[in-house]
N, C-alpha and C positions, 0 to 999 in steps of 0.2 A: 518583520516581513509584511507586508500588505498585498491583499490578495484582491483585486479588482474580479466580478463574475459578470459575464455580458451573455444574460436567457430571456426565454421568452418566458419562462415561469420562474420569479424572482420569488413568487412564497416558497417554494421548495427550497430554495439555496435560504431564504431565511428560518424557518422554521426550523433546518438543523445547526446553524450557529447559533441558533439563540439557546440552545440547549448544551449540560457538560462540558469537557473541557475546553471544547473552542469557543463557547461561550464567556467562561474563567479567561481562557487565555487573552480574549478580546478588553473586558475589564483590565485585566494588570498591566496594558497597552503592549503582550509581546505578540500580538495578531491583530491588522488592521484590515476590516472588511468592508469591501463596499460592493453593492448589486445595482446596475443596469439594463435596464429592462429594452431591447430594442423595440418595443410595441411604441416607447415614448417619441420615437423620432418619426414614425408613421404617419403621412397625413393620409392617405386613401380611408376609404371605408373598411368597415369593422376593423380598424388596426391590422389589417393584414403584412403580414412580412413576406411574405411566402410565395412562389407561383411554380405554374408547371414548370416540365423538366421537359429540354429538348432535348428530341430524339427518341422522345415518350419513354415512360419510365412510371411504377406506380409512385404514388406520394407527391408530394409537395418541396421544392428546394427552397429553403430561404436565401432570401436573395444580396447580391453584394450590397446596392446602397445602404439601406439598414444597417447591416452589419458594421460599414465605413462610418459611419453617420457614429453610430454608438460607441464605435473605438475611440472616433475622436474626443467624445466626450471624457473618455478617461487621462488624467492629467500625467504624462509616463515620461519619465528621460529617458536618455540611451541605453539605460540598463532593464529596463523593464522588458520582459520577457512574454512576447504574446502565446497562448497555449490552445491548440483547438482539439476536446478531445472526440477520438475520432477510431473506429476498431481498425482504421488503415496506418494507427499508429505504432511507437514506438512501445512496447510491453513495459507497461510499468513495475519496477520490480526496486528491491531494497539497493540495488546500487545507481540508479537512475535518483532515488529519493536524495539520494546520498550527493548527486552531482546539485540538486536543484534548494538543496538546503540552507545554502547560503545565497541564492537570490535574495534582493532586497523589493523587486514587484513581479508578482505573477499576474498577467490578465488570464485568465479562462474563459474560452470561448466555448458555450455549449451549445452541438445544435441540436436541429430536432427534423422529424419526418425525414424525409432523406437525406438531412444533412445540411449542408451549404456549398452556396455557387464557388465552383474550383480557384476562379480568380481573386477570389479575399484570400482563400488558404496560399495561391503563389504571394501575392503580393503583403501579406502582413500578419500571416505567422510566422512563429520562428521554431514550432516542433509544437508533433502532432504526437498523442498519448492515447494507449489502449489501455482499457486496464482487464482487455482479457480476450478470446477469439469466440465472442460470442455480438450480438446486434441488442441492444437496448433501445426506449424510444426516443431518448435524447441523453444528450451531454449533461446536466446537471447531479445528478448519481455519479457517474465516473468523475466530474470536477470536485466534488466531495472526498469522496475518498483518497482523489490525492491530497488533499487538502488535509485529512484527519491524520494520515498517514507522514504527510511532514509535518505536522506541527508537534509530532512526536518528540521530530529530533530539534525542535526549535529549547533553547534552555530556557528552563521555569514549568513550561508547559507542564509536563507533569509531577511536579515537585520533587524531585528526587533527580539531582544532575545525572546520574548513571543508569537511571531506571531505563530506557530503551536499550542499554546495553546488551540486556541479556533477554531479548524480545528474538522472537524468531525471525531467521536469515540477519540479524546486525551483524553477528560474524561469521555469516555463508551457511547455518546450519539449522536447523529445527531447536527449541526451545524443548528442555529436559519436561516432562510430566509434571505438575504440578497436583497437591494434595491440600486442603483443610480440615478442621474437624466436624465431624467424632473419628478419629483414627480407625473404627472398627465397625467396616459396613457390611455386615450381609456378609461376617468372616472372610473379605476385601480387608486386608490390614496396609494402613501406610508403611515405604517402608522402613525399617528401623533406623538406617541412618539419617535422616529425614528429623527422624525425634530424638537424635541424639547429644544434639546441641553441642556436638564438635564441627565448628566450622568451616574447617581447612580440611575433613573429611566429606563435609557435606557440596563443596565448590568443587573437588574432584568429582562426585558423584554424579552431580550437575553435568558437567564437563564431559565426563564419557556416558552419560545413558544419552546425549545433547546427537552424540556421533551413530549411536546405539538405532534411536528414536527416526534419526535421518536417514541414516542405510536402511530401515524397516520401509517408513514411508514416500520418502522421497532422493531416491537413492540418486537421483538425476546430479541432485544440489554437490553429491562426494565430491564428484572427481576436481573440481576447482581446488578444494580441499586436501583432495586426497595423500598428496606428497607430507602433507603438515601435521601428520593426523601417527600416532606413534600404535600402530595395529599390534603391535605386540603386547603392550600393555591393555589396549582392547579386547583384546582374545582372553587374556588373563581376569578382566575386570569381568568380562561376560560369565564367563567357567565359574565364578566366585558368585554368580546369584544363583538364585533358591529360583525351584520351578513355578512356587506360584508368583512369585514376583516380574518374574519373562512373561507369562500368563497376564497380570494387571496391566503391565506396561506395553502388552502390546507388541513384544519386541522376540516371539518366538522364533525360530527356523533360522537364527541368522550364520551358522557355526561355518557354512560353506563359504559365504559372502567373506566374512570376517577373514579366512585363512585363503581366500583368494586375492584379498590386497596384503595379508601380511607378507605374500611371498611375491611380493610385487608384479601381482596378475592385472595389472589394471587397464 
C-alpha cells in the first residue's frame, strides 16, 4: 500500500514513520510513504496557505489552490483514494479499516486551523474520516492513526500472519485480559488456566472472558453479536469462576446481563 500525506507539518507525519513498526514495515517495501508539504507550492510571503473565512468565523481556512496545487503533485490512477480527515467524518472504526485495507494508494489530507475551503472537499475527495467527536488542531494525528491502525492488517507488518486476529473488535468484540510474569502480584494471581499449558482450554477461556470483558465494558459492541454468542454456556462459564478472579478481571455484577440475553431479552 502506499500512503501519500499532503500537511502543513510534514516533521510530524515523519518523525512517527520513522519510528517501529511503520518504520520496519517501510524497509521490507510492504508500506510506501511519501509527505507533501503544501507550504512548497506557495509563492506569497511567509509561505502562507491559509486566509480568512467568509462570513467571519475565528481561525484561518486553508485555501483551495494549495491544496489543488499539492494534490497534483502526487502521482495517483484511478484507484487512488483521496482522504480528508476531518471530525465531520465518517467514525473510524475496525470495520471501516477492514473496507480500506486492501486499497492500493491512500492520499491523506490533513488540515489545520479551521480546516479547509469546502470546495477541495466537493471536488477531490472521495471520504472524509473522524476518528472520534472530539476537534483537534489539525489532521496529521487522526492520518496517523489510521494509518498505524491499517498497517496492522497489511501481511508481514507484524510478523506473525494471524497476530491482529485476536486484537480488539477484529471479531466485533474486546480482546480477553492479558497477564505476564511474576504470576503473583500483590496476591493478584494470574489465572490458573492461563499457566496451564492446555491449549484448547486456554482458546476457550480466551473466547468467553472476550464476551465476558465486552458485556462489562462496552456492552454497545454485543448486540451485532449477540445472536452468535451461545449465553448458555456463558452463564455456565461465568458461575465456574472464583470471586477473586471476577474481581481481577474486572468482570463483576454481570449475572443479570448474562440471564437477560440468555433468555432472549435483547
Amino acid at each position: 500500500m502506499k500512503i501519500s500525506f499532503i500537511t502543513l507539518f510534514p516533521e510530524i507525519i515523519q518523525s512517527y514513520i520513522s519510528t517501529g513498526l511503520l518504520s520496519r514495515a517501510q524497509t521490507q517495501s510492504l508500506l510506501e510513504f511519501e509527505i507533501f508539504n503544501i507550504r512548497d507550492v506557495v509563492t506569497k510571503n511567509y509561505k502562507s496557505a491559509d486566509d480568512t473565512v467568509y462570513g467571519g468565523s475565528d481561525g484561518m481556512l486553508i485555501q483551495y489552490d494549495p491544496l489543488v496545487q499539492t494534490l497534483n503533485k502526487v502521482k495517483r490512477d484511478e484507484k487512488a483514494k483521496v482522504i480528508y480527515l476531518s471530525p465531520q467524518g465518517r467514525n473510524l472504526n475496525q470495520s471501516l479499516i477492514n473496507e480500506l485495507k486492501n486499497e492500493t494508494h491512500l492520499v491523506l489530507v490533513s488540515g489545520r486551523y479551521a480546516g479547509v475551503d469546502q470546495r477541495f472537499i466537493k471536488e477531490h475527495v472521495d471520504l472524509e474520516i473522524s476518528i472520534g467527536d472530539y476537534v483537534l488542531s489539525g489532521g496529521e494525528l487522526p492520518s496517523l492513526v489510521l494509518v498505524e491502525s491499517l498497517s496492522r492488517q497489511i501481511s508481514g507488518v507484524l510478523g506473525h500472519e494471524d497476530a491482529a486476529d485476536n486484537d480488539s473488535f477484529a471479531q466485533g468484540l474486546l480482546e480477553a485480559p492479558q497477564f505476564t510474569k511474576p504470576s503473583d502480584i500483590n496476591g493478584m494471581k494470574v489465572p490458573a488456566v492461563l499457566t496451564s499449558g492446555d491449549h484448547k482450554k486456554i482458546d476457550l477461556w480466551k473466547n468467553q472472558m472476550s464476551v465476558l470483558v465486552t458485556l462489562k465494558k462496552r456492552p454497545d459492541l454485543i448486540g451485532p453479536k449477540v445472536k452468535e454468542i451461545n449465553w448458555k454456556q456463558i452463564e455456565v462459564f461465568y458461575k465456574s469462576l472464583f470471586a477473586e478472579d471476577k474481581t481481577l478481571l474486572q468482570i463483576n455484577d454481570l449475572d443479570l446481563q448474562i440471564e437477560r440475553y440468555k433468555n432472549g431479552n435483547l
